[in-house]
MARTOR-873581 format. One record per residue: x, y, z of N, C-alpha, C in turn; chain; residue in three letters. Coordinates in steps of 0.001 Angstrom, whole numbers, padded with zeros to 6 digits, m for minus. Last residue first. Example, Ala and Ser with C-alpha at 12.3 -4.5 7.8 and 13.67 -1.06 7.14 Angstrom:
BEGIN
[[012850, m002250, 007080], [013670, m001060, 007140], [012900, 000030, 007870], A, SER];
[[013190, m005690, 007800], [012300, m004500, 007800], [013200, m003300, 007800], A, ALA];
***
This chain:
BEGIN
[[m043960, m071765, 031938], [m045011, m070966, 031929], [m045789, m071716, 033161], A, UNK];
[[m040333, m071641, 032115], [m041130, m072094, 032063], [m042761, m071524, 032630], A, UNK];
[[m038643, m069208, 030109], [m039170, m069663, 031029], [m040169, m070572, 031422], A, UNK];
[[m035555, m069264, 028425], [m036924, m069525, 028396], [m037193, m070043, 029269], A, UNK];
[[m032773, m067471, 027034], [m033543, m067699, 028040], [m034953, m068259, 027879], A, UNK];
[[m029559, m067351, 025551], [m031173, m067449, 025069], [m032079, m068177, 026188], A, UNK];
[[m027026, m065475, 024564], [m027619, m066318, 025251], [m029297, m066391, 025367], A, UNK];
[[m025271, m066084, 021418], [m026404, m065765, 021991], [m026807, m066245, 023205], A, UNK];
[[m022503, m064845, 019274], [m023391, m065991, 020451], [m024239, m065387, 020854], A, UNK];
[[m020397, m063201, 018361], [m021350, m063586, 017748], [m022469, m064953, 018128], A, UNK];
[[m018243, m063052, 020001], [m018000, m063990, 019187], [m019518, m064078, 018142], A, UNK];
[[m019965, m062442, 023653], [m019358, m062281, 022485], [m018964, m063765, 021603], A, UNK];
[[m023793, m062042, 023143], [m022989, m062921, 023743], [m021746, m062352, 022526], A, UNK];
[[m027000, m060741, 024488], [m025751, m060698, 022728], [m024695, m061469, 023770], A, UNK];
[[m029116, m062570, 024868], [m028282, m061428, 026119], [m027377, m062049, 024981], A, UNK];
[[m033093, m062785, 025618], [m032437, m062887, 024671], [m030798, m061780, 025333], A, UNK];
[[m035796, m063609, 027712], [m034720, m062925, 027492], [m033642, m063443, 026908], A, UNK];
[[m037815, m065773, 027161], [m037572, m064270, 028445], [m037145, m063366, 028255], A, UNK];
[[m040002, m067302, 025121], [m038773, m067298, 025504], [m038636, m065490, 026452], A, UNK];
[[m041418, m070301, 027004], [m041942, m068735, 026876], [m040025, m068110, 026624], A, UNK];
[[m042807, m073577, 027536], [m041719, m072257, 027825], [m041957, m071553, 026597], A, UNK];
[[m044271, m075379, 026807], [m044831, m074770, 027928], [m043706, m073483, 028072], A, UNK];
[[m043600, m076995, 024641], [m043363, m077757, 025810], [m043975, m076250, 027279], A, UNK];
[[m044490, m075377, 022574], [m044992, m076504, 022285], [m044516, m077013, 023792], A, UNK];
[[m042027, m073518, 022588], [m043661, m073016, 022886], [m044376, m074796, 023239], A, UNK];
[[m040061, m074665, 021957], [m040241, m074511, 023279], [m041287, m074278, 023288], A, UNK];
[[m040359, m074579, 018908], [m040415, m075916, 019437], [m040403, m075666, 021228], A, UNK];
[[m040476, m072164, 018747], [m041355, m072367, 018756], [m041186, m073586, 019004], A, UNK];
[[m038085, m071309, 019305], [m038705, m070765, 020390], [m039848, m071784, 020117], A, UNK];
[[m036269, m072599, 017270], [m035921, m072637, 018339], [m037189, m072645, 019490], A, UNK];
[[m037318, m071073, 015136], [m037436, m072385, 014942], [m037529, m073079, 016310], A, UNK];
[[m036569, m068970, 015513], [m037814, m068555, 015819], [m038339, m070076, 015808], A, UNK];
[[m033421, m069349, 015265], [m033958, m068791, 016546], [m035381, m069501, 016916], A, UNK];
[[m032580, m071932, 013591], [m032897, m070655, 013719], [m033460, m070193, 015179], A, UNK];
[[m028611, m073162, 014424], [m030345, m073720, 014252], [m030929, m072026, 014451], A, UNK];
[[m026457, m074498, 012914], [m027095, m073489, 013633], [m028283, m073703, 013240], A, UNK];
[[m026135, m077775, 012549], [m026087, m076873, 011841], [m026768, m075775, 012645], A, UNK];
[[m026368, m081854, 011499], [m026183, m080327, 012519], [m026194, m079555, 011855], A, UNK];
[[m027368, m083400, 009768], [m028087, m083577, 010952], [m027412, m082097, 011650], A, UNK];
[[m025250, m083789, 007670], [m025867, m083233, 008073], [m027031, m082885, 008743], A, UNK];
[[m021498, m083226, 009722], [m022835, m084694, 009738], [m024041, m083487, 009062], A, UNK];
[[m019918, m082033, 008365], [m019283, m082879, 009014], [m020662, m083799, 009522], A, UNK];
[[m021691, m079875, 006946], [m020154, m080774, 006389], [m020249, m082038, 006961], A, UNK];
[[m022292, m078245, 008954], [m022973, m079410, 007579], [m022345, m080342, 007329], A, UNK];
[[m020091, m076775, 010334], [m021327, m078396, 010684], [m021874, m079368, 009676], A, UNK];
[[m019434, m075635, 008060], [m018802, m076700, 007919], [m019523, m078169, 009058], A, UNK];
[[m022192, m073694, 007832], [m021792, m074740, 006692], [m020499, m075594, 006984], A, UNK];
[[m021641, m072822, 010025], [m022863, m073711, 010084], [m022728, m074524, 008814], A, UNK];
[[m019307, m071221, 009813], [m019366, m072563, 010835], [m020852, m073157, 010643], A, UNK];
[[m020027, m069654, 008183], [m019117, m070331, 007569], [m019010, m070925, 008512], A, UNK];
[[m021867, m068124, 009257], [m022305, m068542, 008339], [m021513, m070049, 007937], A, UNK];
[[m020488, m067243, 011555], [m021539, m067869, 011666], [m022068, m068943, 010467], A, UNK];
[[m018740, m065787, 010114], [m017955, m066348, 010538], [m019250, m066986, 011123], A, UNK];
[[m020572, m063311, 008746], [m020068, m064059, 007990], [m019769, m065636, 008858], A, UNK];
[[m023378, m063765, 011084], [m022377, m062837, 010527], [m021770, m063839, 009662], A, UNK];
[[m026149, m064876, 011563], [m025564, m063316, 012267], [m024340, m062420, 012018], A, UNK];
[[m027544, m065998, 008446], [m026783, m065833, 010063], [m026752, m064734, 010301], A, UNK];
[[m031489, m066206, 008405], [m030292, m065608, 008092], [m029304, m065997, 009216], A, UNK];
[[m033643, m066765, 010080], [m033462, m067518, 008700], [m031548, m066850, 008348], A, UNK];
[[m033912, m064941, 011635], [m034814, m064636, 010651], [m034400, m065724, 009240], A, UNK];
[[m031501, m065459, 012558], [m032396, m064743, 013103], [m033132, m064016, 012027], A, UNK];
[[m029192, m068423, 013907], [m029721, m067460, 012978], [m030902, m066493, 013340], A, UNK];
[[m026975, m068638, 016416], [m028283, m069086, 016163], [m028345, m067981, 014578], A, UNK];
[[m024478, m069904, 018440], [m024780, m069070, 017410], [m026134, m069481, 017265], A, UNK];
[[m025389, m070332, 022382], [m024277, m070371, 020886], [m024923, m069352, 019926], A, UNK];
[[m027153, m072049, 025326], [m025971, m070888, 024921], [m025460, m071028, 022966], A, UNK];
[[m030022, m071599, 026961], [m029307, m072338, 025700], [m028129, m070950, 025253], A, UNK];
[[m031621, m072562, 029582], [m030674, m071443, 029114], [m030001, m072152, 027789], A, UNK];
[[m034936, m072331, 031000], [m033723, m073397, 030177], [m032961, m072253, 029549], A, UNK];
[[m035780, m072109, 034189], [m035596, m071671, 033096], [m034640, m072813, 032219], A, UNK];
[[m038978, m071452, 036449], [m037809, m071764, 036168], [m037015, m071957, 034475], A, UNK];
[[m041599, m071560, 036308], [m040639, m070177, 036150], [m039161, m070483, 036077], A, UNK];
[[m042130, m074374, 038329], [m043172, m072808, 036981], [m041869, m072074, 037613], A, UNK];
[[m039171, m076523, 037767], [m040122, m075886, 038279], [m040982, m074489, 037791], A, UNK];
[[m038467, m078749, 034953], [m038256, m077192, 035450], [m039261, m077019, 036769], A, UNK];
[[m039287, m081165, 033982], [m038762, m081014, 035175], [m038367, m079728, 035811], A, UNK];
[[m041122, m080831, 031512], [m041431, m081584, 032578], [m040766, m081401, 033733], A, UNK];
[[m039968, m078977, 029787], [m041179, m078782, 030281], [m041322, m079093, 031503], A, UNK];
[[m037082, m080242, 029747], [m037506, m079168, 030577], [m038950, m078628, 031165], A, UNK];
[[m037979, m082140, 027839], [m037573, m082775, 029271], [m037535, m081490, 030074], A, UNK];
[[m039059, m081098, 025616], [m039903, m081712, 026504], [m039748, m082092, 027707], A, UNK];
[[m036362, m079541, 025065], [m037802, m078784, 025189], [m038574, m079632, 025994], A, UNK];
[[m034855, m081836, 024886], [m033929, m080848, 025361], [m035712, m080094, 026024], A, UNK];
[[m036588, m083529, 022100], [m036246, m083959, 023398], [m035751, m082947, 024919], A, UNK];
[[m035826, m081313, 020246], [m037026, m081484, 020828], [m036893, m082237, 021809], A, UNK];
[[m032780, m081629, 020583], [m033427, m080072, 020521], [m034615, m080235, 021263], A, UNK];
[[m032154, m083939, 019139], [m032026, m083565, 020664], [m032669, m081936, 020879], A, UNK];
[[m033666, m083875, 016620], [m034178, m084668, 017708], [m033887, m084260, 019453], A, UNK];
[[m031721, m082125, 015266], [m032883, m081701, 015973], [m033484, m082563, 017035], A, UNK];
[[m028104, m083825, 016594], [m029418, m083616, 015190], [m030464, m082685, 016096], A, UNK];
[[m025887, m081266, 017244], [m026553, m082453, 017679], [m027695, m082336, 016691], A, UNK];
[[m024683, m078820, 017609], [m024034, m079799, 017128], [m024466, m081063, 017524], A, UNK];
[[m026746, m076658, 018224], [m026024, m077065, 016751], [m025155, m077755, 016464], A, UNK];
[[m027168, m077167, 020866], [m028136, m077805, 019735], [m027432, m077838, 019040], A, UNK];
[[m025087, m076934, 022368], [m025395, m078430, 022037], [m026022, m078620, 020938], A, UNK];
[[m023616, m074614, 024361], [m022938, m075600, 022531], [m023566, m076927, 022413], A, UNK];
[[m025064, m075627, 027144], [m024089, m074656, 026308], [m023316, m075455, 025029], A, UNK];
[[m027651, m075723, 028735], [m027435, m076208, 027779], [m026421, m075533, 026680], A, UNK];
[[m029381, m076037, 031735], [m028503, m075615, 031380], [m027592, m076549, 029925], A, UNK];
[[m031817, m075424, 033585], [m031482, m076348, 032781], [m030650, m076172, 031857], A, UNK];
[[m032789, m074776, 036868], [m032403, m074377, 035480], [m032326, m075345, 035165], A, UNK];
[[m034209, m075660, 039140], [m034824, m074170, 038372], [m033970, m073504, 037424], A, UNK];
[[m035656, m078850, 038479], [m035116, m078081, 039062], [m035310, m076298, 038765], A, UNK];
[[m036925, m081470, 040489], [m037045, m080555, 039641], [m036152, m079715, 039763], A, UNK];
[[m035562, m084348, 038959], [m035509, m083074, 039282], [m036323, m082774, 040204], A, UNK];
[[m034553, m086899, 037528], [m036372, m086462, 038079], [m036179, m084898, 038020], A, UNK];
[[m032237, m087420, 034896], [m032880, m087259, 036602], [m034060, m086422, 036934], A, UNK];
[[m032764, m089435, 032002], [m032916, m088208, 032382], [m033106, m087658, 034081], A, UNK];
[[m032671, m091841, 031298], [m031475, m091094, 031697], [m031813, m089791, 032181], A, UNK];
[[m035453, m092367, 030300], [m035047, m092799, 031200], [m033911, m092381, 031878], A, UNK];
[[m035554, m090697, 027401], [m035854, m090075, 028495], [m035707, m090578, 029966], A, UNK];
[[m033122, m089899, 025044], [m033498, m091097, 026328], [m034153, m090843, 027356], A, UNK];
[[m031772, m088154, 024189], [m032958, m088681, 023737], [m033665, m089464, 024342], A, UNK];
[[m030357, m087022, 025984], [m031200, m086303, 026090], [m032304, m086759, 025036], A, UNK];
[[m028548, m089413, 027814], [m028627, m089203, 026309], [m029666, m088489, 026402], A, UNK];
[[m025819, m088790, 030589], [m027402, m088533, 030025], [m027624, m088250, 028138], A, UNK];
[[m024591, m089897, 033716], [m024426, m090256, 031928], [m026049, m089827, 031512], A, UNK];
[[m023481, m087286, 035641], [m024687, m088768, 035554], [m024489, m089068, 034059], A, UNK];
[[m020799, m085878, 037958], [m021103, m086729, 037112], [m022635, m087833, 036724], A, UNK];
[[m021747, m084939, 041255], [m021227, m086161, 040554], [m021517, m086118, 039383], A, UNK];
[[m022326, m081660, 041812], [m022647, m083124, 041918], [m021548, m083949, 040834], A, UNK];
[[m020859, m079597, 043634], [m020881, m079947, 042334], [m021080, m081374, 042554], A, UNK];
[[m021186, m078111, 046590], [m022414, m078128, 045733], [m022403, m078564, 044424], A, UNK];
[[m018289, m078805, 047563], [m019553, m079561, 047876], [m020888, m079394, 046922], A, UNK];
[[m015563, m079032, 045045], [m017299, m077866, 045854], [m018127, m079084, 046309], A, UNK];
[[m013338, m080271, 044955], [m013622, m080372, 045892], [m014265, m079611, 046162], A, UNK];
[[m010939, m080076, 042892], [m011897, m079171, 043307], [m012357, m079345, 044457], A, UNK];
[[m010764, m082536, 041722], [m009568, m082031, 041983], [m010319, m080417, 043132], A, UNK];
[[m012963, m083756, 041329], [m012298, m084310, 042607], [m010971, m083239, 042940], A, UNK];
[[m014053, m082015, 039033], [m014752, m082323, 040571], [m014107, m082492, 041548], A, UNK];
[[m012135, m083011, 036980], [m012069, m081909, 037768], [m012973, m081268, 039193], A, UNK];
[[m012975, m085768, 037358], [m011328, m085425, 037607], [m011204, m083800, 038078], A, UNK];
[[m015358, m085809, 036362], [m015373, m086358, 037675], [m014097, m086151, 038124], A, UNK];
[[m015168, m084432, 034162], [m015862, m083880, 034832], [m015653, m084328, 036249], A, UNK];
[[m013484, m086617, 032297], [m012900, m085209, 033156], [m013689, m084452, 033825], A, UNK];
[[m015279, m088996, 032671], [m013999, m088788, 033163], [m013844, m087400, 033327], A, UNK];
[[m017161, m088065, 030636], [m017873, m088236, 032335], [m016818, m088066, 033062], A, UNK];
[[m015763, m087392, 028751], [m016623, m086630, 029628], [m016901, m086290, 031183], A, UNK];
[[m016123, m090276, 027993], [m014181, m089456, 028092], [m014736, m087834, 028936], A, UNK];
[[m018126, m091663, 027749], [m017000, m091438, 028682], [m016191, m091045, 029080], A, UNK];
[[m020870, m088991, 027117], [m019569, m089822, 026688], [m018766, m090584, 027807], A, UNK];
[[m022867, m087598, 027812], [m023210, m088945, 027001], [m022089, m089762, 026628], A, UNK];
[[m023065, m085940, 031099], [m023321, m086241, 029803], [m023006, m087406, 029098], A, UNK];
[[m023501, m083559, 033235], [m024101, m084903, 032716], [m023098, m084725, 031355], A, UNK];
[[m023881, m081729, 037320], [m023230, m081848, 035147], [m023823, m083226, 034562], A, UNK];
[[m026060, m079878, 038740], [m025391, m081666, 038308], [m025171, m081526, 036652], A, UNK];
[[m024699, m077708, 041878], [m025094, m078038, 040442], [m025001, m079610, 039655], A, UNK];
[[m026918, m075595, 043538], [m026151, m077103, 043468], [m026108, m077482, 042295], A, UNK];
[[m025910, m072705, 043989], [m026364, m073345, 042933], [m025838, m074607, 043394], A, UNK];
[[m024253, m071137, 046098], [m025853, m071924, 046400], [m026633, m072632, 045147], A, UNK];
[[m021819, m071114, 045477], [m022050, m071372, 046060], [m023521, m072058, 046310], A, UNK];
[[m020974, m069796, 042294], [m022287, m069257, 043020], [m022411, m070660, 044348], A, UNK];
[[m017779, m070127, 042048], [m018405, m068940, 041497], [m019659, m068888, 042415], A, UNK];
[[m018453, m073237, 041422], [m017093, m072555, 042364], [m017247, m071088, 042834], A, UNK];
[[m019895, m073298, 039718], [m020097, m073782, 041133], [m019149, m073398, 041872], A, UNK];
[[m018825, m072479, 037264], [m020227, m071919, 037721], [m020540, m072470, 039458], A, UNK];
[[m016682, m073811, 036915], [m016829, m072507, 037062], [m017872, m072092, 037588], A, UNK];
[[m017739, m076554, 036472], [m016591, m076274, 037691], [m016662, m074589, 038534], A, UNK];
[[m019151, m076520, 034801], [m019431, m076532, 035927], [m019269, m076247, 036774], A, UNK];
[[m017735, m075602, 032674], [m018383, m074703, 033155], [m018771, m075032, 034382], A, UNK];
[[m015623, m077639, 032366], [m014843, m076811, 033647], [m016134, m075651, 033278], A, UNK];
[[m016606, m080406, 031598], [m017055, m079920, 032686], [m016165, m078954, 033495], A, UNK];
[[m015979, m080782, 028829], [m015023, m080936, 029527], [m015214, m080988, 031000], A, UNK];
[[m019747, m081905, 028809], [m018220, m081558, 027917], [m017170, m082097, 029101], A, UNK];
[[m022009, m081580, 029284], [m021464, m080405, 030161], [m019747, m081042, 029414], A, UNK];
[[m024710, m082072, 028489], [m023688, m082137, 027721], [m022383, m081593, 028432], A, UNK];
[[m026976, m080045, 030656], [m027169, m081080, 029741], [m025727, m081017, 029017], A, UNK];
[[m027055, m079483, 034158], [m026541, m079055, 032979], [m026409, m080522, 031538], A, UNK];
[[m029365, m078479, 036776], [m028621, m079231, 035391], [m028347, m078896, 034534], A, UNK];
[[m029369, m076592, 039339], [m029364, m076662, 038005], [m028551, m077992, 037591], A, UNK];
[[m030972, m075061, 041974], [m030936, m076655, 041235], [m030605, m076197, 040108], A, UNK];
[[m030042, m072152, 043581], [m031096, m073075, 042613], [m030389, m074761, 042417], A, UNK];
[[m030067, m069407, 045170], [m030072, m070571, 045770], [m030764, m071357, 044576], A, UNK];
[[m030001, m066567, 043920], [m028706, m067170, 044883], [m028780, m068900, 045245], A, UNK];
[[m031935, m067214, 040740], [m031454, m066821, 042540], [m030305, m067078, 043170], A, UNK];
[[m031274, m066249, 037187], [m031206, m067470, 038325], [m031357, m066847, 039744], A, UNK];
[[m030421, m064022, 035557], [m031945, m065221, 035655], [m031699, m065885, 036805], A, UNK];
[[m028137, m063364, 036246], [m029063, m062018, 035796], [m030219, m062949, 036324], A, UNK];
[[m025959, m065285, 036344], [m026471, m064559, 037347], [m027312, m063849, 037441], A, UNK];
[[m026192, m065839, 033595], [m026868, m066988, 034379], [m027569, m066434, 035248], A, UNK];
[[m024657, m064460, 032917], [m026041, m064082, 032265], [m026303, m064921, 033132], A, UNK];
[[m022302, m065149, 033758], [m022617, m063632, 034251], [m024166, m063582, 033664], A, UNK];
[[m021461, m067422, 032918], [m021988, m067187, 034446], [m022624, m066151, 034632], A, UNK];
[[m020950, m066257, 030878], [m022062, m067237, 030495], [m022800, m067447, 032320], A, UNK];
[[m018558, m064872, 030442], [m020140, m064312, 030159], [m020955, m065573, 030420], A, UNK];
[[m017040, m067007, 032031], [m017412, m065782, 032392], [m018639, m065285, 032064], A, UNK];
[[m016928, m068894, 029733], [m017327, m069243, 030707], [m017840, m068399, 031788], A, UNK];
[[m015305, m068498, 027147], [m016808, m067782, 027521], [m017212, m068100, 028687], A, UNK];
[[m012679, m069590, 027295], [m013110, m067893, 026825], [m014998, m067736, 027001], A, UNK];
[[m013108, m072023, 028109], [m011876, m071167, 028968], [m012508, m069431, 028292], A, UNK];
[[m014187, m072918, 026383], [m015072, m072878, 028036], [m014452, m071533, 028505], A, UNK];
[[m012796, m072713, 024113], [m014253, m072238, 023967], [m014746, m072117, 025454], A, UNK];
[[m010439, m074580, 024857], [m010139, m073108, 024902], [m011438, m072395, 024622], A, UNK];
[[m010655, m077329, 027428], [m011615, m076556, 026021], [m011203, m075033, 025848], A, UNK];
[[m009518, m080150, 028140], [m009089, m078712, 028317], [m009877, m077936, 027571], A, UNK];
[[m009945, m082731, 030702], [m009852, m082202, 029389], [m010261, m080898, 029726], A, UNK];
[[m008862, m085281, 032172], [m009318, m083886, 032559], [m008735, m083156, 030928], A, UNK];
[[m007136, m087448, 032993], [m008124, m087804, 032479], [m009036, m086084, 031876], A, UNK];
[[m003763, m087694, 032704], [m004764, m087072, 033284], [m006222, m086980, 032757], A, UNK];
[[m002148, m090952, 033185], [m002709, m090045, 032221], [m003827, m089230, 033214], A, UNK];
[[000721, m091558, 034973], [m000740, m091655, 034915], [m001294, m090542, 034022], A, UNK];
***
């Protein structure tokens, strides 16, 4: 039997810092969704890790939905929801909520803008006031990258559709301004990443 459960050496090395900024913003007790959740072992991690986060992974593939629901079962946290299929352009896919994160690691820059602005409006709407959208990766900052090895992954995004591509920061905030979030707190991430906080107002 094939194991359906996929492996990401990018989860496996940041998954730590990424809980650890979470833990800075978030309470002991929240709702979070996670938009694109991939292989789903942040989930895994992040629920295994904070107990009172209930957490619901998602995302748009099947091969996804499979290892999220393989490493769920293999696991067994009561607080890791099921698997939901979500196109973040779609606003019908989207679950009501509310919640008090919204959790979004490696998506914008490898998704056209559309999901970006979609990503902003659906948080507006379902965050609870103050609650937050966390966007994890590279970003530029001021138009510029952050380092060579930034530079040279946003030009092979290009490459490969060009609809992607690190996206700028201030580009970033201000399409959140427009949905009601405020950005909070900005937390250097290694590899040249960013974690990037915005609250809802």
């Amino acid at each position: 039997m094939i194991d359906p459960r996929l492996h990401s050496p990018a989860a496996a090395r940041n998954r730590q810092p990424i809980l650890e900024a979470l833990a800075q913003v978030l309470p002991g007790r929240a709702r979070v969704l996670e938009v694109a959740s991939g292989s789903g072992e942040h989930a895994l991690h992040c629920a295994a890790a904070m107990p009172g986060w209930i957490w619901q992974p998602s995302d748009s593939t099947p091969e996804a939905l499979a290892s999220i629901a393989a490493w769920r079962e293999q696991a067994e946290l009561p607080n890791l929801a099921e698997p939901i299929r979500l196109d973040a352009t779609v606003p019908d896919s989207w679950t009501a909520g509310p919640f008090e994160a919204i959790v979004a690691i490696n998506l914008i820059h490898i998704s056209p803008w559309a999901v970006t602005e979609a990503l902003m409006a659906r948080a507006g709407e379902r965050l609870v006031p103050g609650g937050v959208l966390y966007l994890y990766g590279p970003y530029r900052r001021g138009g510029q990258p952050t380092s060579p090895g930034n530079a040279a992954f946003d030009a092979d995004l290009r490459r490969r559709d060009p609809r992607w591509g690190v996206r700028d920061l201030d580009e970033v905030t201000a399409e959140a301004a427009r949905h009601g979030l405020a950005l909070a707190r900005l937390v250097e991430m290694p590899a040249n990443n960013l974690s990037v906080v915005l609250s809802r107002c």
